[in-house]
VEXDREN-2710 file (C-alpha; in Angstrom, 1 decimal):
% VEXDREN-2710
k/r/px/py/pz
1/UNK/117.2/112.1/90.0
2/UNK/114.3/110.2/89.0
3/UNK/113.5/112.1/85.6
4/UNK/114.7/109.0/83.1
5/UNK/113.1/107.0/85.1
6/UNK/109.7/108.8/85.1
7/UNK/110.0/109.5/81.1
8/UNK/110.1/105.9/80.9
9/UNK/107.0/105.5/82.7
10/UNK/105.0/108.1/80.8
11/UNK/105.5/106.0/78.0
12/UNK/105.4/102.4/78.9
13/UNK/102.1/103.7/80.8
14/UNK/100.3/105.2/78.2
15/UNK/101.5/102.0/75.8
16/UNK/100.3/99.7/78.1
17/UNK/96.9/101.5/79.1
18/UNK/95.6/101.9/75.8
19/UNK/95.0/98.1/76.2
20/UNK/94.7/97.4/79.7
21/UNK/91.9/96.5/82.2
22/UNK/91.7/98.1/85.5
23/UNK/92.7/95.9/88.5
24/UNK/90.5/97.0/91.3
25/UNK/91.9/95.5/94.2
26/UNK/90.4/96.2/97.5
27/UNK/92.4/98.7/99.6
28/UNK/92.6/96.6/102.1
29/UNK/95.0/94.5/100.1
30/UNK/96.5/97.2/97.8
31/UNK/99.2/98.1/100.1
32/UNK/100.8/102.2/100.2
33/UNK/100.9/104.3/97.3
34/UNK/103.5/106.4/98.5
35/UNK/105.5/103.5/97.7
36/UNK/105.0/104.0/93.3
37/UNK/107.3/107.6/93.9
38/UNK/109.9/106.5/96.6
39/UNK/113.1/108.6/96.1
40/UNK/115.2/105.9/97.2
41/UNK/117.9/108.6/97.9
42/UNK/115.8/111.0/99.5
43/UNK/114.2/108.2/102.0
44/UNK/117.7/107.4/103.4
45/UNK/118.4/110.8/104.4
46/UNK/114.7/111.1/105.5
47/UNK/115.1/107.9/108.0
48/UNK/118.4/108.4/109.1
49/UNK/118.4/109.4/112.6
50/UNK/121.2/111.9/114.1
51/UNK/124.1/111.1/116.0
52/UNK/122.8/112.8/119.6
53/UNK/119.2/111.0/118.8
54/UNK/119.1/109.4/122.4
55/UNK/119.5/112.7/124.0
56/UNK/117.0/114.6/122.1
57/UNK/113.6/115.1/123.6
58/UNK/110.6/113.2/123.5
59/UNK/109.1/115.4/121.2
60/UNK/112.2/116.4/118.5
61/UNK/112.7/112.2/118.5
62/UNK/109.2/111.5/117.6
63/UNK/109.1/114.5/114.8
64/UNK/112.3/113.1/113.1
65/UNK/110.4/109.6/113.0
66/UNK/107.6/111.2/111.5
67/UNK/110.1/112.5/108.9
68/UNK/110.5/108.9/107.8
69/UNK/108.0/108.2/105.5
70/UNK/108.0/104.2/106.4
71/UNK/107.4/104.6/110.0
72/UNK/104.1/106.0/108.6
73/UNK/102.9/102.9/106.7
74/UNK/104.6/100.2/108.3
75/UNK/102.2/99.5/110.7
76/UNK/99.2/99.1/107.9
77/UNK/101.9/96.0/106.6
78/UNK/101.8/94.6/109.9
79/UNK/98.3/94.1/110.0
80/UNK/98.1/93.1/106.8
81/UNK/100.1/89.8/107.5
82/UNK/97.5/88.8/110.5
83/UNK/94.5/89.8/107.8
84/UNK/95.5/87.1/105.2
85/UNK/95.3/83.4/107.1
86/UNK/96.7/81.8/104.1
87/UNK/95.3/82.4/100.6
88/UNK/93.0/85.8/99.3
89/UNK/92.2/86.0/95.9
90/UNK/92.5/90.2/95.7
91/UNK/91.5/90.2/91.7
92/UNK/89.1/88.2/89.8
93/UNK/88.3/88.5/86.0
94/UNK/87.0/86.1/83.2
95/UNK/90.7/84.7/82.5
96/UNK/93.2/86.0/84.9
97/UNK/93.2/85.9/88.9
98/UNK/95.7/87.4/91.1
99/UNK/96.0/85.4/94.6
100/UNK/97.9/86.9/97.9
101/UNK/99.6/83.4/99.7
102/UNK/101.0/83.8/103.1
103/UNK/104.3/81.7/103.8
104/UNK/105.5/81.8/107.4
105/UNK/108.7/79.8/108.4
106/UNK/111.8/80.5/110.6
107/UNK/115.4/80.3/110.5
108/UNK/117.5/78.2/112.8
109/UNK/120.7/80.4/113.8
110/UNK/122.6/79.3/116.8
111/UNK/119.5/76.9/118.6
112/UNK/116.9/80.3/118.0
113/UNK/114.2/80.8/115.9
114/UNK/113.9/83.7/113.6
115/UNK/109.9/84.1/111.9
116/UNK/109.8/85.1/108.4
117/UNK/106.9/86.4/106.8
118/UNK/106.2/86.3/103.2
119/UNK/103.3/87.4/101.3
120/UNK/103.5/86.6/97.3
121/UNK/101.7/87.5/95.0
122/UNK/100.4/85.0/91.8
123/UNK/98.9/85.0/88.7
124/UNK/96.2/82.6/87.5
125/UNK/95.0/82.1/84.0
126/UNK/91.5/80.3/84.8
127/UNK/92.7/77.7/87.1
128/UNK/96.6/77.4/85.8
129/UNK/99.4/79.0/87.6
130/UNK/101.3/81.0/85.2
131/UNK/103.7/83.4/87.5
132/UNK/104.3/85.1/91.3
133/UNK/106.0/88.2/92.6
134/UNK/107.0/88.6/96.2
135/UNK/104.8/91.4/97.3
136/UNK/106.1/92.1/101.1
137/UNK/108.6/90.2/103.7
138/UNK/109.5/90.8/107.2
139/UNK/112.5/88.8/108.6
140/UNK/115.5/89.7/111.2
141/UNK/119.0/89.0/109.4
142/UNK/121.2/87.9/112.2
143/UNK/123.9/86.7/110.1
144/UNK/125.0/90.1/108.9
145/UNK/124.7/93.5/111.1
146/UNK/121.5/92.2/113.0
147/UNK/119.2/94.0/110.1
148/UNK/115.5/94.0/110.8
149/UNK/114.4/93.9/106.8
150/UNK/110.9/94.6/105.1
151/UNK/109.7/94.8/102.2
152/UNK/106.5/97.0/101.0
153/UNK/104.1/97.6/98.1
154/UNK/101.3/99.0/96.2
155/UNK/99.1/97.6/93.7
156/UNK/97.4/100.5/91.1
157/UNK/93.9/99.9/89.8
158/UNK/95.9/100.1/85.9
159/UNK/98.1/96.7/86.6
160/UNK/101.2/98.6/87.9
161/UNK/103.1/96.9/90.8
162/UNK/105.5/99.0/93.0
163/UNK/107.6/96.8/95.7
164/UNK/110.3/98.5/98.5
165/UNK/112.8/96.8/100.2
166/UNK/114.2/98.2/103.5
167/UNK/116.6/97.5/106.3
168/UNK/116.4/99.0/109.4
169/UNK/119.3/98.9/111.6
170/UNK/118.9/100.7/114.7
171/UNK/116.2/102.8/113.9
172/UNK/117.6/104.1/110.6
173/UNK/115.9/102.9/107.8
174/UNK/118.3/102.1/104.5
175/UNK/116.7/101.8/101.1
176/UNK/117.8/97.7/99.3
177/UNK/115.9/97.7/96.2
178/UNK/112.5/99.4/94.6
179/UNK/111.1/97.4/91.5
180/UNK/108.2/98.4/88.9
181/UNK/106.1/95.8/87.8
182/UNK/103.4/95.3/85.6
183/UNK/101.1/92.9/85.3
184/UNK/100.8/91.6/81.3
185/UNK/97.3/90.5/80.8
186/UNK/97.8/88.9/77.3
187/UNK/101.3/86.4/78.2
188/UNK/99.8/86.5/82.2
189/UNK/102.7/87.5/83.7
190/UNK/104.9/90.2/86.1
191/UNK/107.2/92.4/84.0
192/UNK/109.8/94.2/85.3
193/UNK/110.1/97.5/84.0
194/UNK/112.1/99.2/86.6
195/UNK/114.7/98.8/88.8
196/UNK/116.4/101.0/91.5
197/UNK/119.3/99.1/93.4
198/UNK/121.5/100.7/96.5
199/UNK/124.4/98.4/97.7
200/UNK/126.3/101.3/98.5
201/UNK/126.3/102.8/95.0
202/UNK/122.8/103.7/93.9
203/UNK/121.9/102.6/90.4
204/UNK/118.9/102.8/88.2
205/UNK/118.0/100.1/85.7
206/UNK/115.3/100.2/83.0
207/UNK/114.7/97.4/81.1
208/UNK/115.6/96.2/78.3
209/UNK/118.6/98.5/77.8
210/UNK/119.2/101.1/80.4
211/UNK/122.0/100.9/83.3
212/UNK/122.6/104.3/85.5
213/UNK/125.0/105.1/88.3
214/UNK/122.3/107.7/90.3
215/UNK/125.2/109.5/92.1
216/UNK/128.1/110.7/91.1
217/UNK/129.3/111.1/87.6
218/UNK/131.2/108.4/85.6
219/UNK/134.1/110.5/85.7
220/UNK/134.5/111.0/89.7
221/UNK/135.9/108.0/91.2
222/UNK/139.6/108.5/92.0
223/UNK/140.8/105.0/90.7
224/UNK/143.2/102.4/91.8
225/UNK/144.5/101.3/88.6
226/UNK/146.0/98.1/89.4
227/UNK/142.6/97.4/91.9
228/UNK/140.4/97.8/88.9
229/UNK/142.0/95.1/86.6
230/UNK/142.0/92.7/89.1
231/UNK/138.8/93.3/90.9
232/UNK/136.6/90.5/89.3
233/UNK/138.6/88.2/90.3
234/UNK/137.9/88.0/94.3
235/UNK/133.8/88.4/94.9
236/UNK/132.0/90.5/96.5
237/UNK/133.1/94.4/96.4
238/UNK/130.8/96.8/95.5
239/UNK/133.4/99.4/95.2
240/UNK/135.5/97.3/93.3
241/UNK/132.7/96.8/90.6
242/UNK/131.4/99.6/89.8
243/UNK/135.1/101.5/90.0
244/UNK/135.5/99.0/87.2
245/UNK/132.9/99.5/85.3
246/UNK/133.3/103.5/85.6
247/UNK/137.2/102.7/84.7
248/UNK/136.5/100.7/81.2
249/UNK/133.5/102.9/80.5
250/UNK/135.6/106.0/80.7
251/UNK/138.5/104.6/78.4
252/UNK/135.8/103.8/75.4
253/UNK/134.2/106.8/75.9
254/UNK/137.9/108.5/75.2
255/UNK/138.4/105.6/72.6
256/UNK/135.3/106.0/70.7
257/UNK/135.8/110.1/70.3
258/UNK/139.7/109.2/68.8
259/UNK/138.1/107.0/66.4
260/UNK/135.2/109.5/65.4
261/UNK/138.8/112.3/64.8
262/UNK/140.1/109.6/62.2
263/UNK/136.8/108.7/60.9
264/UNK/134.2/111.5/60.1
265/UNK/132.2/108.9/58.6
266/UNK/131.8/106.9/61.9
267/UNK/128.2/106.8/63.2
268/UNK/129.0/104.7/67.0
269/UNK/128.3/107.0/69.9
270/UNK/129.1/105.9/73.3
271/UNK/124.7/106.0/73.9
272/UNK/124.3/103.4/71.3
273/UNK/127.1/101.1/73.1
274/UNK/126.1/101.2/76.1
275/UNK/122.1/100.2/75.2
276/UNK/123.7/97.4/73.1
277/UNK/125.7/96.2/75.7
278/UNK/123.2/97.3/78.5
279/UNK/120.5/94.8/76.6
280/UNK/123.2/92.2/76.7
281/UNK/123.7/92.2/80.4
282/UNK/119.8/92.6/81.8
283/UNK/118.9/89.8/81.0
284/UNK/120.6/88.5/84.7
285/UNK/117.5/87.7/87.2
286/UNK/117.0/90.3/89.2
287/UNK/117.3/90.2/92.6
288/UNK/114.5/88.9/95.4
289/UNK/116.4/90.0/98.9
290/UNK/119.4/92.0/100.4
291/UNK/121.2/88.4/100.3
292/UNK/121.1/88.5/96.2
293/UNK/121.8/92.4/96.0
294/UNK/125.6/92.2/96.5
295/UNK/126.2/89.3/94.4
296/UNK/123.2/91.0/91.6
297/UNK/125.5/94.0/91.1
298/UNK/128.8/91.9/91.0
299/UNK/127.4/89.6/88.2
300/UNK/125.7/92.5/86.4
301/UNK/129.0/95.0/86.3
302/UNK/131.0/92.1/85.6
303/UNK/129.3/91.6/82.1
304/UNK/129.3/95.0/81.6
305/UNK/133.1/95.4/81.7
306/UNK/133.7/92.1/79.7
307/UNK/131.4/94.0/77.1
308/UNK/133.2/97.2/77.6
309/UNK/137.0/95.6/77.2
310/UNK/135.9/93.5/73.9
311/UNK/134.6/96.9/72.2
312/UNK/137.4/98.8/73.5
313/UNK/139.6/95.9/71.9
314/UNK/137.4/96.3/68.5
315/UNK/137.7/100.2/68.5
316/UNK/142.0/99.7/69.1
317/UNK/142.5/97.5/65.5
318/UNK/140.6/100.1/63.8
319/UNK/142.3/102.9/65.0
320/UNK/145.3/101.1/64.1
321/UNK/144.6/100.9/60.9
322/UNK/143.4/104.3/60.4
END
């Protein structure tokens, strides 16, 4: 599921290595490795508890929690947030500093207060403050489906930055977003380098020019014609979007192989497309919370199909002419 994902690594690992320190931060502020090789896919089957859970034993309940890998670390991020009072510089070196902060606060709903923890990560060059990542979060969502949601990471000794972003609702544990950072040493900043999303489709992106639907095929969404012309125009469906997106993606794909019949000569393939307009449409921010996930994927498969229908437009007066 994973493999273009982990290629990409390989690479961008071995790239960046060649020229890299090593950030030994102190375990006690590293976070969980098993974070760096979540299958985002795999962990909501993992943590999703069966229908007859409350009449299970004590014993089968407490092995199927086991099974979850983030009932295993969640109580190392727990402490964590009472370890760190307010600022911990985790990194030093002659030029660059990386400095955990602690931001606490609440949200007002209905007269009641809801805590939010924060922990955020920053970059120093000497004493100037260049950039900062949100490392972990811990908040209750009462505005949506009463969502307890966390966030988790792991810091590797060669500059790599792995965050997870759960909600738990009622004891099962749903996957928002995993991210891969790293930490550029020269420009003193966090680069995103990977991107796993689920808001109800699961999608991989790796930047600058890679966009992936993780399951289910292009091809396999029955379509509502009508629906998918029109979606863009009432926010926020998930559904809608990407049943968009597969809709337009489909029709070039059929468009471009018409074109390559009355054109021999024709070098476009549909993988040189869709990196062009991939690169185009990454450059939206990513998204920090569950809040911004919805609205992420609306904005980011809305570009996409505006790219898609003006190179489906370009490919129709050629083949008219042809």
């Amino acid at each position: 599921m994973k493999k273009s994902i982990y290629i990409a690594v390989i690479i961008n690992l071995f790239i960046y290595n060649s020229y890299a320190e090593q950030f030994n931060v102190a375990e006690n502020y590293k976070g969980k490795s098993d974070i760096q090789s979540i299958d985002i896919i795999q962990l909501e089957k993992d943590c999703r508890k069966p229908i007859d859970f409350g009449e299970l034993t004590n014993s089968e309940r407490e092995k199927i929690m086991k099974n979850c890998p983030i009932n295993q670390i969640a109580f190392y991020f727990q402490n964590l947030y009472e370890a760190i009072n307010n600022k911990k510089n985790i990194y030093s070196s002659e030029k660059l500093d990386l400095i955990i902060e602690k931001n606490t606060s609440a949200r007002i709903i209905n007269n009641t207060k809801y805590p939010v923890k924060v922990l955020n990560l920053s970059i120093f060059n000497k004493t100037n403050f260049t950039d900062k990542i949100t490392l972990a979060k811990n908040y209750y969502d009462v505005n949506a489906y009463h969502w307890y949601i966390n966030q988790y990471y792991y810091i590797s000794d060669s500059g790599d930055i792995y965050t997870l972003s759960v909600k738990d609702i009622d004891g099962n544990v749903e996957p928002v977003f995993w991210k891969h950072y790293q930490i550029d040493k020269k420009n003193y900043h966090f680069n995103l380098i990977d991107l796993l999303i689920d808001d109800g489709y699961k999608y991989e992106i790796i930047y600058p020019d890679h966009f992936r639907i993780l399951e289910g095929s292009l091809k396999e969404t029955p379509y509502e014609i009508d629906k998918v012309k029109t979606c863009y125009q009432k926010e926020y469906s998930t559904r809608c979007s990407i049943d968009s997106y597969r809709f337009y993606h489909n029709i070039l794909s059929e468009k471009i192989k018409m074109l390559k019949e009355k054109d021999t000569n024709n070098k476009e393939s549909i993988e040189i497309i869709d990196k062009q307009i991939n690169k185009k449409c990454l450059s939206i921010s990513e998204p920090n919370d569950h809040f911004e996930a919805e609205k992420f994927t609306y904005n980011l498969t809305k570009c996409l199909t505006r790219q898609l229908k003006k190179k489906i437009k370009k490919i129709d007066q050629r083949l008219e002419v042809l």
